[in-house]
N, CA, C and O atoms as CSV, one atom per row, in Angstrom:
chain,resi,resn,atom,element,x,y,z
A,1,UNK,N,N,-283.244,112.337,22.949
A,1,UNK,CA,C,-281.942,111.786,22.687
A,1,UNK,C,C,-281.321,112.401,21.434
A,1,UNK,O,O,-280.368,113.143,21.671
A,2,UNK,N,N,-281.657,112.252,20.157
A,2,UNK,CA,C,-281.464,113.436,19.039
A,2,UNK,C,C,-281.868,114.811,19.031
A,2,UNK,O,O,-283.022,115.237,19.087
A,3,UNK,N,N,-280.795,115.467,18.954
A,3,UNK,CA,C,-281.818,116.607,19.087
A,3,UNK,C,C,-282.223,117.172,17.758
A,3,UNK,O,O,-281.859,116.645,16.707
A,4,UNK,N,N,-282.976,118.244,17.804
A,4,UNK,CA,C,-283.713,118.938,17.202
A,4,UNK,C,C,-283.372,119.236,15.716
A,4,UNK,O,O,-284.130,119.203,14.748
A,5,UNK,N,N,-281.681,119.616,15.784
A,5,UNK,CA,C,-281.027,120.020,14.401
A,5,UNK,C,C,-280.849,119.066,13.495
A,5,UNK,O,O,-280.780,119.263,12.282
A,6,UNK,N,N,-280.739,117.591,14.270
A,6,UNK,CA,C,-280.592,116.392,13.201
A,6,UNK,C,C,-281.518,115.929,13.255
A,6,UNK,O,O,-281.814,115.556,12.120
A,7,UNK,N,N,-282.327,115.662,14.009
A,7,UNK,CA,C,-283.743,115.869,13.194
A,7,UNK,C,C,-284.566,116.385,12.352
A,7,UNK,O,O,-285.268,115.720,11.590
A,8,UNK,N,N,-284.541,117.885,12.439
A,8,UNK,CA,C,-284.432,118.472,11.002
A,8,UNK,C,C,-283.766,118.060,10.149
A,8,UNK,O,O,-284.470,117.657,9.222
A,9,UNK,N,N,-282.718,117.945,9.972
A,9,UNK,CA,C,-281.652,117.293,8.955
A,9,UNK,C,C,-282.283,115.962,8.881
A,9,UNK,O,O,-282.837,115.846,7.788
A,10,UNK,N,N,-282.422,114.859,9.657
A,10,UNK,CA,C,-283.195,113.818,8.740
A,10,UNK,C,C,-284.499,113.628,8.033
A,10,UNK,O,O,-284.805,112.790,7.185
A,11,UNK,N,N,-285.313,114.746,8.656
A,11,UNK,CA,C,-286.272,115.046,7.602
A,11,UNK,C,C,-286.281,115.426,6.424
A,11,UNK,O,O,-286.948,115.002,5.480
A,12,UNK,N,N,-285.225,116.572,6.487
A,12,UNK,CA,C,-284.709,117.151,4.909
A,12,UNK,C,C,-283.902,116.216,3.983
A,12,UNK,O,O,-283.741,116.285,2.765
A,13,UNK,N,N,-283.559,115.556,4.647
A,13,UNK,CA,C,-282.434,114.572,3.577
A,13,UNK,C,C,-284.132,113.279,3.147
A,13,UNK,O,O,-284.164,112.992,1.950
A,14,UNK,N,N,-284.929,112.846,3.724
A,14,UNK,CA,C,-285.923,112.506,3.910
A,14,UNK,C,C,-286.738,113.052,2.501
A,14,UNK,O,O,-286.805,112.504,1.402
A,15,UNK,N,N,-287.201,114.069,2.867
A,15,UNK,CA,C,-288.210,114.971,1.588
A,15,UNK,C,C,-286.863,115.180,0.107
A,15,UNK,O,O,-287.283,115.462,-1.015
A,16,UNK,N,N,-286.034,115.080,0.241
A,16,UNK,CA,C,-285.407,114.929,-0.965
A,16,UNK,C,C,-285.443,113.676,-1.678
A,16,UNK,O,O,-285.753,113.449,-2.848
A,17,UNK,N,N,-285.004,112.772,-0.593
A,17,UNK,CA,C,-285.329,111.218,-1.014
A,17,UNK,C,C,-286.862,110.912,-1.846
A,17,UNK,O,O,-286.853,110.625,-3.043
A,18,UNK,N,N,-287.956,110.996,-1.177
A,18,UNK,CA,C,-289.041,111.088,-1.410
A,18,UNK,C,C,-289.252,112.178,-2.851
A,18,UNK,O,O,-289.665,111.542,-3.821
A,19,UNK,N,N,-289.143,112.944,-2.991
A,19,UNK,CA,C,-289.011,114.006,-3.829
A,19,UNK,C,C,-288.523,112.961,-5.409
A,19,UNK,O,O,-289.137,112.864,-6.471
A,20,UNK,N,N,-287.213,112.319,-4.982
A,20,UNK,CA,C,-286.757,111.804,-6.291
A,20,UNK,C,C,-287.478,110.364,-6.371
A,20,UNK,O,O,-287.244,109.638,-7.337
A,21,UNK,N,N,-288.325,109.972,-5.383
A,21,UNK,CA,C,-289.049,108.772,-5.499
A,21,UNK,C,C,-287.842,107.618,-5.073
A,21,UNK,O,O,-287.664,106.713,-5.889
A,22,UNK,N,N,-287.097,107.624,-3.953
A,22,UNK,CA,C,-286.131,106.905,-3.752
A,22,UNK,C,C,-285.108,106.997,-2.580
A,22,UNK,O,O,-285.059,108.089,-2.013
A,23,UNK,N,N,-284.506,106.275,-2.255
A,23,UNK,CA,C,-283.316,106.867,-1.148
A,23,UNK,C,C,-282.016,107.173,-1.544
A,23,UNK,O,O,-281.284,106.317,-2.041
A,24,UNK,N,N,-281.604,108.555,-1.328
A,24,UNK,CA,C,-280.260,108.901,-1.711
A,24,UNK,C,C,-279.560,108.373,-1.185
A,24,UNK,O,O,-279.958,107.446,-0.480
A,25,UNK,N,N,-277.859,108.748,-1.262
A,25,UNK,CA,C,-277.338,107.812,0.056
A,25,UNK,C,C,-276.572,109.228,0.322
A,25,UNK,O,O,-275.646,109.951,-0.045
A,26,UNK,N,N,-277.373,109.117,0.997
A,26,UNK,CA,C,-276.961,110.667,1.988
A,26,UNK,C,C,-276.015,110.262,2.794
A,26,UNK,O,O,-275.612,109.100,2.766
A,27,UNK,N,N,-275.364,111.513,3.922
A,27,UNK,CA,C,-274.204,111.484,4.521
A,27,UNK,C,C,-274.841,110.891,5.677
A,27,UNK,O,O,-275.920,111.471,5.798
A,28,UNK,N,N,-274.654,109.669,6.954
A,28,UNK,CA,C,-274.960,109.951,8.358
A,28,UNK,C,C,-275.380,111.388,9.241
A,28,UNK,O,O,-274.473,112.207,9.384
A,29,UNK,N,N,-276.430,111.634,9.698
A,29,UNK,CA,C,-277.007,112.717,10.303
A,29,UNK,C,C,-276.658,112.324,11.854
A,29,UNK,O,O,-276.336,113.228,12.625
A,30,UNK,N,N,-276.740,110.695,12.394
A,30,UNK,CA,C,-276.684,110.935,13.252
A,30,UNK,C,C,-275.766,109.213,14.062
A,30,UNK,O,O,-276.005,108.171,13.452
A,31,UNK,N,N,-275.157,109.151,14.890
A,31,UNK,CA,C,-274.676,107.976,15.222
A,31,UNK,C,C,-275.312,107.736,16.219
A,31,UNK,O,O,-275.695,108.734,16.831
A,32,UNK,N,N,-275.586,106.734,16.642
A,32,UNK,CA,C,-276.232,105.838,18.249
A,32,UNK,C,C,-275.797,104.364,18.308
A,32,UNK,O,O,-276.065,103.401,17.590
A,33,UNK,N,N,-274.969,104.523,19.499
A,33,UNK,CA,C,-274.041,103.515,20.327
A,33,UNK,C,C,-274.427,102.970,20.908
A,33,UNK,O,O,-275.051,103.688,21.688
A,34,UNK,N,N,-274.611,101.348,21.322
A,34,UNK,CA,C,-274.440,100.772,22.706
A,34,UNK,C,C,-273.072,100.324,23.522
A,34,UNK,O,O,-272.271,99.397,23.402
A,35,UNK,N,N,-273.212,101.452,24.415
A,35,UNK,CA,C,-271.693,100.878,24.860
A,35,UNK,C,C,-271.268,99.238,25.335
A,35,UNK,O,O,-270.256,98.542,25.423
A,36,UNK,N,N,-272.277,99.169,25.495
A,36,UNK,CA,C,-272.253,97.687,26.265
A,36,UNK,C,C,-271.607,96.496,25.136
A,36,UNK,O,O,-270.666,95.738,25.371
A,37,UNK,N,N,-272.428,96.585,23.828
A,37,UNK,CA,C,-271.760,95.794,22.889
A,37,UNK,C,C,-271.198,96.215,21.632
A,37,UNK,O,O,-270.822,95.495,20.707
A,38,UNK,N,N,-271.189,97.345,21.705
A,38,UNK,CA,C,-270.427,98.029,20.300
A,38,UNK,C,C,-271.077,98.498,19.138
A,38,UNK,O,O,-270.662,99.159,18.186
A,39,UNK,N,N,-272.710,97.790,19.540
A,39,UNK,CA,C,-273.521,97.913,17.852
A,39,UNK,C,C,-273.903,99.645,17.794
A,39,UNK,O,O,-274.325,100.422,18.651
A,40,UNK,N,N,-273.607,99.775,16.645
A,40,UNK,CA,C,-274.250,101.326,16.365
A,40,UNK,C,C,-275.139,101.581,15.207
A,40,UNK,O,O,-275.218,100.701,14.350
A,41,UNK,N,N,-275.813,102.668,15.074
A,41,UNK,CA,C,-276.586,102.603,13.838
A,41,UNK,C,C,-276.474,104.050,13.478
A,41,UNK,O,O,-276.495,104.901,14.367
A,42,UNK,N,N,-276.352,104.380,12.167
A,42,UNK,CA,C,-275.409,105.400,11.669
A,42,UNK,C,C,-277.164,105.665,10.665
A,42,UNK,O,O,-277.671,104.836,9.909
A,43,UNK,N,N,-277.714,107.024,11.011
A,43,UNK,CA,C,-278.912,107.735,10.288
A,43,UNK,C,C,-278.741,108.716,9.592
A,43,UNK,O,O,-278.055,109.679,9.936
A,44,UNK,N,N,-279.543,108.573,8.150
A,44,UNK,CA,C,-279.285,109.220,7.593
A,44,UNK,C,C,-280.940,109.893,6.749
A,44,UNK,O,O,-280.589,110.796,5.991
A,45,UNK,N,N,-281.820,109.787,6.716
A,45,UNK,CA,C,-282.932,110.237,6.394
A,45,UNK,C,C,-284.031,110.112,7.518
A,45,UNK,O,O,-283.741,109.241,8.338
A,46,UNK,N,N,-285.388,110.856,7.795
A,46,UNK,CA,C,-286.497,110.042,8.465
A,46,UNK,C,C,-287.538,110.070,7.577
A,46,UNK,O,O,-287.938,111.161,7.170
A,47,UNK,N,N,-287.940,109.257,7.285
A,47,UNK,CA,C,-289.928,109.895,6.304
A,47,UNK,C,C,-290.285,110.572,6.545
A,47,UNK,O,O,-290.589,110.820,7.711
A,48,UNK,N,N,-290.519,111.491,5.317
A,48,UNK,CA,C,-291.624,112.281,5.793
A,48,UNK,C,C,-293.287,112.131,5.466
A,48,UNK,O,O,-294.200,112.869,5.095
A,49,UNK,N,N,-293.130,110.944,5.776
A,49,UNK,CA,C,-294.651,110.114,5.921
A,49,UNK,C,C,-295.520,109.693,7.024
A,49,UNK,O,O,-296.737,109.623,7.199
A,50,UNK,N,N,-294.293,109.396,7.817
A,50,UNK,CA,C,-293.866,108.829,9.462
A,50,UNK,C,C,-292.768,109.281,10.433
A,50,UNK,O,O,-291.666,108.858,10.781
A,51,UNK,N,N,-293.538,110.302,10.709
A,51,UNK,CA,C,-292.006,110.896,11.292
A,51,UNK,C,C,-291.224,109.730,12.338
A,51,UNK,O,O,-290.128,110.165,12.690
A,52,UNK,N,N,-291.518,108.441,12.875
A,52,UNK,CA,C,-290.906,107.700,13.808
A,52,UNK,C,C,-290.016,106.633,13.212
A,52,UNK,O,O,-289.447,105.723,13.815
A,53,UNK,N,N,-289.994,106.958,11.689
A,53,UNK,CA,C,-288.868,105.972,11.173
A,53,UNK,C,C,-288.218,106.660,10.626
A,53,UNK,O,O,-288.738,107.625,10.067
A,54,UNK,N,N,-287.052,106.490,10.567
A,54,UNK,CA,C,-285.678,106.676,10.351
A,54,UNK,C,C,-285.121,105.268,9.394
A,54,UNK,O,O,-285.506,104.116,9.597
A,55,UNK,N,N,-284.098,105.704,8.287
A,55,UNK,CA,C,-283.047,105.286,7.274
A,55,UNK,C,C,-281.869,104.960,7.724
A,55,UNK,O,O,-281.189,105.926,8.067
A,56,UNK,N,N,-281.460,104.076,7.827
A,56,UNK,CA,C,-279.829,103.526,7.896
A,56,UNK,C,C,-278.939,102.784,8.364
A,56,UNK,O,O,-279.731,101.906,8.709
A,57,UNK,N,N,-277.952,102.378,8.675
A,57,UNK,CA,C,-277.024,100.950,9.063
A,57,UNK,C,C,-277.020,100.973,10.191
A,57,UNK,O,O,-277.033,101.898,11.004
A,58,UNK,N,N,-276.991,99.493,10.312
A,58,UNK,CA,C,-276.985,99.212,11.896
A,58,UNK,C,C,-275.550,98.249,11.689
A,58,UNK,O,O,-275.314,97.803,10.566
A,59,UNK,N,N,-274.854,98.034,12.545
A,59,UNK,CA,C,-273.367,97.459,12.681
A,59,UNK,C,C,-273.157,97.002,14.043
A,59,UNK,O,O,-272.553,97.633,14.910
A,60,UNK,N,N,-273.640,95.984,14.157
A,60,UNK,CA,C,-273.689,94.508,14.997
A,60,UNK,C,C,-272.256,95.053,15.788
A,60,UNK,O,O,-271.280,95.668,15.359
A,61,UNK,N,N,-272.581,94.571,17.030
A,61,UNK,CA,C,-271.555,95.058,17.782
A,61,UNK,C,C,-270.405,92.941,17.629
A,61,UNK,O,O,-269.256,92.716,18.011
A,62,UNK,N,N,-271.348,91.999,16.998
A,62,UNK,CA,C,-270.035,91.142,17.064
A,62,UNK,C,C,-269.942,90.723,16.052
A,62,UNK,O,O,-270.002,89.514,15.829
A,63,UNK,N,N,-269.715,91.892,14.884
A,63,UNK,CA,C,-268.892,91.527,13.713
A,63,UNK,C,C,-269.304,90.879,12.575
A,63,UNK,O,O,-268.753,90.737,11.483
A,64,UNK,N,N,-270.827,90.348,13.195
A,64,UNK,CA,C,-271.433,89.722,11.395
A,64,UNK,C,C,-271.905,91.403,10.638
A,64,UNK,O,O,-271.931,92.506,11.184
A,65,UNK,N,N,-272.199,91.051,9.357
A,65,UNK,CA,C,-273.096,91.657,8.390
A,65,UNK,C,C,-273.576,93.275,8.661
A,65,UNK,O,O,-274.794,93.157,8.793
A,66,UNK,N,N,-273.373,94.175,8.755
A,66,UNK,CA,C,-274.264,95.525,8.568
A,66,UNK,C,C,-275.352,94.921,7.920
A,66,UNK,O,O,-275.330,93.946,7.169
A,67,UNK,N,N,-276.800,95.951,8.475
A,67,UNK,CA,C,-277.416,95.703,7.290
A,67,UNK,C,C,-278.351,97.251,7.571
A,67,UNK,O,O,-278.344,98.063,8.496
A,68,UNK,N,N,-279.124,97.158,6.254
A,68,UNK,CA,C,-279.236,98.630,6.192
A,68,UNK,C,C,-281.117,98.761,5.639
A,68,UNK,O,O,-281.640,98.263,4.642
A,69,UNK,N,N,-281.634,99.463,6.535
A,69,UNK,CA,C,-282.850,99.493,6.477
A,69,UNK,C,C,-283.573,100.593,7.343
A,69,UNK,O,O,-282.946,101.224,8.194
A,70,UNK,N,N,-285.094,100.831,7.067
A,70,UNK,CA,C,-285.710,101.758,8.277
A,70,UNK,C,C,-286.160,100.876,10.021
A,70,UNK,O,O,-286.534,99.739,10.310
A,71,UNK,N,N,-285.876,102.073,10.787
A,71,UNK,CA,C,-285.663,101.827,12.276
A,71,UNK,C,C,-286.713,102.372,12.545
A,71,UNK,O,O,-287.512,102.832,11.729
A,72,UNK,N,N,-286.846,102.369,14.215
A,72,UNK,CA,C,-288.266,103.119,14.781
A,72,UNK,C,C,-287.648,104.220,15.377
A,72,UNK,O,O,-286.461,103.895,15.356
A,73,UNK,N,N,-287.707,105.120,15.801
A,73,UNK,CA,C,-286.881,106.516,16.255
A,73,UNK,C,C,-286.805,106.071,17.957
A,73,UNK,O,O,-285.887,106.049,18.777
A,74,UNK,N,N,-288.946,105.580,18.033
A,74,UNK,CA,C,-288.812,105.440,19.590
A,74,UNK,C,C,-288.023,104.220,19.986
A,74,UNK,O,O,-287.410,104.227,21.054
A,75,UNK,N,N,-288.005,103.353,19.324
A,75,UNK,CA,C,-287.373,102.189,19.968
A,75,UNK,C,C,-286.424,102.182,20.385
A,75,UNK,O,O,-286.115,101.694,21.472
A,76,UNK,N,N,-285.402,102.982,19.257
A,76,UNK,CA,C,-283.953,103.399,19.672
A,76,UNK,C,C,-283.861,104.413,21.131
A,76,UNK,O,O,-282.996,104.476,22.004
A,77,UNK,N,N,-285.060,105.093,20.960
A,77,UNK,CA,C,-284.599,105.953,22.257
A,77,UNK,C,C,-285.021,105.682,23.333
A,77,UNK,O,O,-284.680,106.401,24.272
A,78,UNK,N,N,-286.132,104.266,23.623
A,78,UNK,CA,C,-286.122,103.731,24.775
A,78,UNK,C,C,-285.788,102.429,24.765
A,78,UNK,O,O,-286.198,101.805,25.744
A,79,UNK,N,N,-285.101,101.752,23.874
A,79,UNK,CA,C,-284.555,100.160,24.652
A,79,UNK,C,C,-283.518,100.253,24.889
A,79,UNK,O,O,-282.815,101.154,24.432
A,80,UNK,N,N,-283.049,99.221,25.790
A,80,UNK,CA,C,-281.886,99.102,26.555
A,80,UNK,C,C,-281.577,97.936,26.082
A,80,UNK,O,O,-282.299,97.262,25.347
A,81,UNK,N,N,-280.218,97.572,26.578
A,81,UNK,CA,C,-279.059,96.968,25.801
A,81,UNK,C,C,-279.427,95.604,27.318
A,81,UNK,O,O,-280.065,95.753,28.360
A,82,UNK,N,N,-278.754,94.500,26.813
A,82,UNK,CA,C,-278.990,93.548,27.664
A,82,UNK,C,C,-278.519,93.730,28.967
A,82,UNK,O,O,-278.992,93.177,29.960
A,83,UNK,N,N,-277.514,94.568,28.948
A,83,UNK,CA,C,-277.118,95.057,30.569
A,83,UNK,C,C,-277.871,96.058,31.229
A,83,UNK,O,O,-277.441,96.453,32.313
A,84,UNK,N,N,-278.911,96.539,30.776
A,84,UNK,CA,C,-279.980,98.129,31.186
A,84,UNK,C,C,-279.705,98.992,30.588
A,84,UNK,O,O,-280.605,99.815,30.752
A,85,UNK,N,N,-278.798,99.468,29.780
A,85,UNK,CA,C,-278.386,100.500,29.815
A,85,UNK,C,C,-279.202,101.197,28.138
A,85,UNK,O,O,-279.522,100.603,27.109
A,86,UNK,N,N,-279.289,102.501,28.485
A,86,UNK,CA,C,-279.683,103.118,27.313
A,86,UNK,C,C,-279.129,103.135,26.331
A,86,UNK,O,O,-277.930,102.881,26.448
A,87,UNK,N,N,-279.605,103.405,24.977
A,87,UNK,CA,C,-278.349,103.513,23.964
A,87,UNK,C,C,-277.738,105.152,23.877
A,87,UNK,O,O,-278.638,105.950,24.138
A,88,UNK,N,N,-276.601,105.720,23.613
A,88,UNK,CA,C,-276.155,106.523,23.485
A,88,UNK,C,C,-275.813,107.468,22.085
A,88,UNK,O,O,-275.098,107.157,21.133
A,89,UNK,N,N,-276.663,108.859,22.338
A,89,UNK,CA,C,-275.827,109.856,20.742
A,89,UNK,C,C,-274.742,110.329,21.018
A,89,UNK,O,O,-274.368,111.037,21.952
A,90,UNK,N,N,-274.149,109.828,20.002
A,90,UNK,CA,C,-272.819,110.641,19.847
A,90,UNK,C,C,-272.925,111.624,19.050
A,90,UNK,O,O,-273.117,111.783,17.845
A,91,UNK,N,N,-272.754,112.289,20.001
A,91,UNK,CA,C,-272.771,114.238,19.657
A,91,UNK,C,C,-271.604,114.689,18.968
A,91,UNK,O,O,-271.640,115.705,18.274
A,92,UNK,N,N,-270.171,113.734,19.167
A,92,UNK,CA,C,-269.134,114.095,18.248
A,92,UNK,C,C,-268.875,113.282,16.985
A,92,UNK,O,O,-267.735,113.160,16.538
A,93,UNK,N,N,-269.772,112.815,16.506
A,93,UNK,CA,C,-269.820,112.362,14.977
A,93,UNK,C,C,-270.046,112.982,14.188
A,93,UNK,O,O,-271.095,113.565,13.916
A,94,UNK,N,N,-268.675,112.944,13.469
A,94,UNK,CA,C,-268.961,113.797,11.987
A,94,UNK,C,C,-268.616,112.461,10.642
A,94,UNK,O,O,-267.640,111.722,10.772
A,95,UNK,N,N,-269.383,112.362,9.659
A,95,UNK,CA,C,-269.351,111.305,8.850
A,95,UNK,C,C,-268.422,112.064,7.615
A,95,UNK,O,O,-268.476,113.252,7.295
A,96,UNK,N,N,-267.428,110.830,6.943
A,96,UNK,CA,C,-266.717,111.602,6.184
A,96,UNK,C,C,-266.767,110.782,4.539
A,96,UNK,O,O,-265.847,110.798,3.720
A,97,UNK,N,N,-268.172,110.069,4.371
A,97,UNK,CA,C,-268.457,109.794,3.323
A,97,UNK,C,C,-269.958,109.068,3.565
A,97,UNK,O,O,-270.456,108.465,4.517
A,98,UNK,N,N,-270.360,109.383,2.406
A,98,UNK,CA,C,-272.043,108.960,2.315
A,98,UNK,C,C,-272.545,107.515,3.246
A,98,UNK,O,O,-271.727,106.672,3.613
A,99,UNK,N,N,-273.664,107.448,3.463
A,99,UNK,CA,C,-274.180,105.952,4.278
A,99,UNK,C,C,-273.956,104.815,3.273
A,99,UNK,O,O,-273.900,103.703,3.798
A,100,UNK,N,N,-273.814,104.855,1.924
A,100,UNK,CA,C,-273.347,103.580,1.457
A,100,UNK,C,C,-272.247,103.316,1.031
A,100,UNK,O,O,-271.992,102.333,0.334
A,101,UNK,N,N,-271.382,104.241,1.429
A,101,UNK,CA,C,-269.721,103.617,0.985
A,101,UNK,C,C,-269.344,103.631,2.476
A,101,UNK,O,O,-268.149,103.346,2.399
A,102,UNK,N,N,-269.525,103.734,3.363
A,102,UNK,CA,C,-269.293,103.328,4.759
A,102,UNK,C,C,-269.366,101.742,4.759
A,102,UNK,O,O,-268.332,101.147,5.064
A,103,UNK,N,N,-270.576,100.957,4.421
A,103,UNK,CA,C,-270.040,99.343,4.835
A,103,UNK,C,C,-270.435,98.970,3.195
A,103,UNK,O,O,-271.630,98.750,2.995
A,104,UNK,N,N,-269.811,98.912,2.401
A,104,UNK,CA,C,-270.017,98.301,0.962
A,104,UNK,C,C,-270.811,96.789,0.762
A,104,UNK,O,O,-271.468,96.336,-0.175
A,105,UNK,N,N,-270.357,96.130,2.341
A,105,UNK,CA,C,-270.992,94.250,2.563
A,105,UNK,C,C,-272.075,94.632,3.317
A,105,UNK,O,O,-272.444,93.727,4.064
A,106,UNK,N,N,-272.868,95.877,3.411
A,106,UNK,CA,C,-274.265,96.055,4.017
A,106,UNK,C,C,-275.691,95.033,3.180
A,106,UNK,O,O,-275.706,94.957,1.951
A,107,UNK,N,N,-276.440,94.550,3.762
A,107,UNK,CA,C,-277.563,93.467,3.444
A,107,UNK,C,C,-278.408,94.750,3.439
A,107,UNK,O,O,-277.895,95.819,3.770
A,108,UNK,N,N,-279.709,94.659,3.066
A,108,UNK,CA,C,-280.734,95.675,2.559
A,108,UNK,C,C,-281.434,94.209,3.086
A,108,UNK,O,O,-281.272,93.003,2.899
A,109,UNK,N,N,-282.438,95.243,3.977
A,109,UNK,CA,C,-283.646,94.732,4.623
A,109,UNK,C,C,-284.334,95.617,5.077
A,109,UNK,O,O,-283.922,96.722,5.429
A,110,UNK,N,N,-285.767,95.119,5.128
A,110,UNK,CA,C,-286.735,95.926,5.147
A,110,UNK,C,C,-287.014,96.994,6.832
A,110,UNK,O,O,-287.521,98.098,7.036
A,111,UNK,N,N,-286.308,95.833,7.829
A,111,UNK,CA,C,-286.361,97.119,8.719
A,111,UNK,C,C,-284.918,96.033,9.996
A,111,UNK,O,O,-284.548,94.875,10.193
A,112,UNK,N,N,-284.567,97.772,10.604
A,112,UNK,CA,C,-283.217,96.959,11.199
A,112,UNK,C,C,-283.709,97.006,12.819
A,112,UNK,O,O,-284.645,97.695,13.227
A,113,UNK,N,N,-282.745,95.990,13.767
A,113,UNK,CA,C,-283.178,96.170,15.029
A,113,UNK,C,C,-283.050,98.070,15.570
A,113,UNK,O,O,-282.375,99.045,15.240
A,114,UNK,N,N,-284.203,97.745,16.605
A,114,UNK,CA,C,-283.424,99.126,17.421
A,114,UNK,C,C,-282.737,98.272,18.801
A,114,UNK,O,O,-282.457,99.142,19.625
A,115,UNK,N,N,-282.597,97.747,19.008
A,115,UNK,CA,C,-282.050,96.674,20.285
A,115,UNK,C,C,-280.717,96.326,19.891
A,115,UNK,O,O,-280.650,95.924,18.729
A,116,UNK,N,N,-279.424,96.372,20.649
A,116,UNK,CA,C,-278.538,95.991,20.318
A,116,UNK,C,C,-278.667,94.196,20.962
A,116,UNK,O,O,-277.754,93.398,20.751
């Protein structure tokens, strides 16, 4: 479902983080949609400890709270949304400011759904 180049890219934004002992707030590497209810989650690092987690906001498709934490890579790329359906990359996302000035009312928690 991600491919290869932003994956690289969330590793590298990843080993920098790690590097400074911390999480930057890097730009979004990658967006994933459920069409069904709107929630998306906007990535921006993966560990490079664990390559199956991934850094960044998830945005509730009904309007409470962002909140911003590590995900599972696989979860996102095999659960389905309450109607069946897969979740979707958007291949035409380009982010036009870092992952934390995107939702400023984001909650920090220790890990976010991959399930919309």
């Amino acid at each position: 479902m991600i491919p290869i180049a932003q994956m690289e890219k969330l590793l590298e934004n990843g080993r920098a983080s790690a590097e400074r002992g911390r999480s930057l707030d890097h730009f979004p590497v990658v967006r994933i949609i459920s069409l069904d209810t709107g929630s998306e989650w906007l990535l921006s690092e993966r560990s490079p400890h664990n390559d199956m987690l991934a850094f960044g906001a998830f945005f509730p498709g009904d309007g409470s709270v962002p909140l911003m934490g590590w995900v599972s890579i696989p979860g996102l790329i095999y659960n389905r949304s309450r109607a069946g359906r897969l979740l979707d990359f958007d291949p035409d996302y380009r982010p036009s400011r870092p992952i934390g000035a995107i939702a400023p009312e984001v909650r920090f928690v220790g890990e976010i759904p991959s399930k919309p």
